[in-house]
C-alpha positions as a LaTeX table, in Angstrom:
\begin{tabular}{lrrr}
\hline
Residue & $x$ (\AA) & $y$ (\AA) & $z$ (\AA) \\
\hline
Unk1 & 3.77 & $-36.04$ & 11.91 \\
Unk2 & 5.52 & $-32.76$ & 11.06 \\
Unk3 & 4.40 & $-33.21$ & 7.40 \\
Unk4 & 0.52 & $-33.02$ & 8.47 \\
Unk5 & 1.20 & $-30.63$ & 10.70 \\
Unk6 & 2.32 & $-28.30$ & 7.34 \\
Unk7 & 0.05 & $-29.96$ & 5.10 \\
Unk8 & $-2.41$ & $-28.07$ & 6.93 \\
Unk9 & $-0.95$ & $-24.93$ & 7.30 \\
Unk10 & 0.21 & $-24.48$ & 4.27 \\
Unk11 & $-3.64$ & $-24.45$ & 2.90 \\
Unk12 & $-4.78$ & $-22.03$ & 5.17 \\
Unk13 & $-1.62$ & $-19.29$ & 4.89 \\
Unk14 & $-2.67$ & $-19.51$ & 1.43 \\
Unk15 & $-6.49$ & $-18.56$ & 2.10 \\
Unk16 & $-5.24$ & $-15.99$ & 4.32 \\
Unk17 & $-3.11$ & $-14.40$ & 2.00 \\
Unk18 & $-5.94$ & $-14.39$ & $-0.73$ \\
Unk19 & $-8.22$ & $-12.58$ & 1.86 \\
Unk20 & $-5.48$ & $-10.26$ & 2.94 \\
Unk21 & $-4.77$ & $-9.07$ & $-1.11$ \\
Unk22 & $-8.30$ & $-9.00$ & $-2.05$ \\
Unk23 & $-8.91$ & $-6.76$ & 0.91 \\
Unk24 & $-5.71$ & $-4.27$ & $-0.01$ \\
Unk25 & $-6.63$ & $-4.06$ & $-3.63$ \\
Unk26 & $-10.11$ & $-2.56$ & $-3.08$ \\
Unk27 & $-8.88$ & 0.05 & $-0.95$ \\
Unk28 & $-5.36$ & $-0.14$ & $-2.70$ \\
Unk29 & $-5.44$ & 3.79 & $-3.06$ \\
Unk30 & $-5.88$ & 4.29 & 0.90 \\
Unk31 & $-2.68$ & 1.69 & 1.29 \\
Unk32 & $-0.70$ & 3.46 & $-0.88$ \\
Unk33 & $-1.39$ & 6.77 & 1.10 \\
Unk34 & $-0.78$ & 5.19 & 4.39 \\
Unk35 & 2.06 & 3.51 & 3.45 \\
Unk36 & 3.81 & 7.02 & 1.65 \\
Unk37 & 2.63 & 8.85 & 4.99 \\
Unk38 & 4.38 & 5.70 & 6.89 \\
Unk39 & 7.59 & 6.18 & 4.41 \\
Unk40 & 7.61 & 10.18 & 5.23 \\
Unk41 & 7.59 & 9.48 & 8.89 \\
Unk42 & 10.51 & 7.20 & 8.50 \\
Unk43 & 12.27 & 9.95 & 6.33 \\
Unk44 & 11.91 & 8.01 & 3.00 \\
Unk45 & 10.98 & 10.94 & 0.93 \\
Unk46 & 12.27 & 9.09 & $-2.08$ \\
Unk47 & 9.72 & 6.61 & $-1.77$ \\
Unk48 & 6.71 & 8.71 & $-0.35$ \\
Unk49 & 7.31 & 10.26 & $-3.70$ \\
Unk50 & 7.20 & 7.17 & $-5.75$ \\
Unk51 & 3.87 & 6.09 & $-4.00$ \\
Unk52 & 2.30 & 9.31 & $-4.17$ \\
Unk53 & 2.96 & 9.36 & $-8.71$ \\
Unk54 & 1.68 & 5.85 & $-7.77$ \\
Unk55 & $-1.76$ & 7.09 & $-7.01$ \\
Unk56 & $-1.60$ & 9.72 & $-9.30$ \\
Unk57 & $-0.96$ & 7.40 & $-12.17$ \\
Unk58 & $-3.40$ & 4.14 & $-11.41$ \\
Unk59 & $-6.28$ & 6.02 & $-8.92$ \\
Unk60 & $-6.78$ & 9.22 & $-10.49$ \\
Unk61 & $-10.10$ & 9.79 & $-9.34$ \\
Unk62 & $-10.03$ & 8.63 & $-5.80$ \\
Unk63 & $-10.06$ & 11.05 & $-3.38$ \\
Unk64 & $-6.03$ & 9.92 & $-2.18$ \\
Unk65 & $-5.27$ & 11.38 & $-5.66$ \\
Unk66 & $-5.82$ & 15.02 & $-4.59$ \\
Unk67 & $-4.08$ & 14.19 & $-1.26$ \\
Unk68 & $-1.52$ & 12.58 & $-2.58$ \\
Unk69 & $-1.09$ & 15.77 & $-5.39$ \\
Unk70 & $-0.66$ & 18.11 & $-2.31$ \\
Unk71 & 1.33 & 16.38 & $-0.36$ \\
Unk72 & 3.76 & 15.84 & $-3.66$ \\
Unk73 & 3.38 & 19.48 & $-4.03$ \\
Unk74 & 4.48 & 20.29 & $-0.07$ \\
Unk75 & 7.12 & 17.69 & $-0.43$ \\
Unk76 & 8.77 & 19.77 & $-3.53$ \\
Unk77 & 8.32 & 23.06 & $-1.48$ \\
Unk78 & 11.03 & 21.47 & 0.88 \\
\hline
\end{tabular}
């Protein structure tokens, strides 16, 4: 019984987690942001950083790049 019971589930974690990337990676830019914002809170500055270069590097021309730019910027100011 147990093995039907996960012979479902496993089918429809999977189509979850398909939905759930395809959703991040068109608004991957925004996630990055929030998630360096999340990191700052937390007083990971180390890895606020990284995420921030992160945008810079692969979303140049979304409008987290500027935000992310300043915020780098105010970080180094510190």
């Amino acid at each position: 019984m147990k093995t039907n019971i996960f012979a479902c589930l496993i089918p429809l974690f999977m189509t979850v987690c398909l939905f759930s990337f395809t959703a991040c990676s068109e608004n991957n830019a925004e996630g990055l942001f929030k998630t360096a914002q999340f990191e700052e809170l937390q007083n990971n500055r180390e890895h606020a950083e990284i995420l921030y270069k992160e945008i810079l590097a692969n979303y140049p021309d979304s409008e987290y790049s500027k935000k992310a730019e300043k915020r780098l910027s105010e970080l180094n100011d510190k």
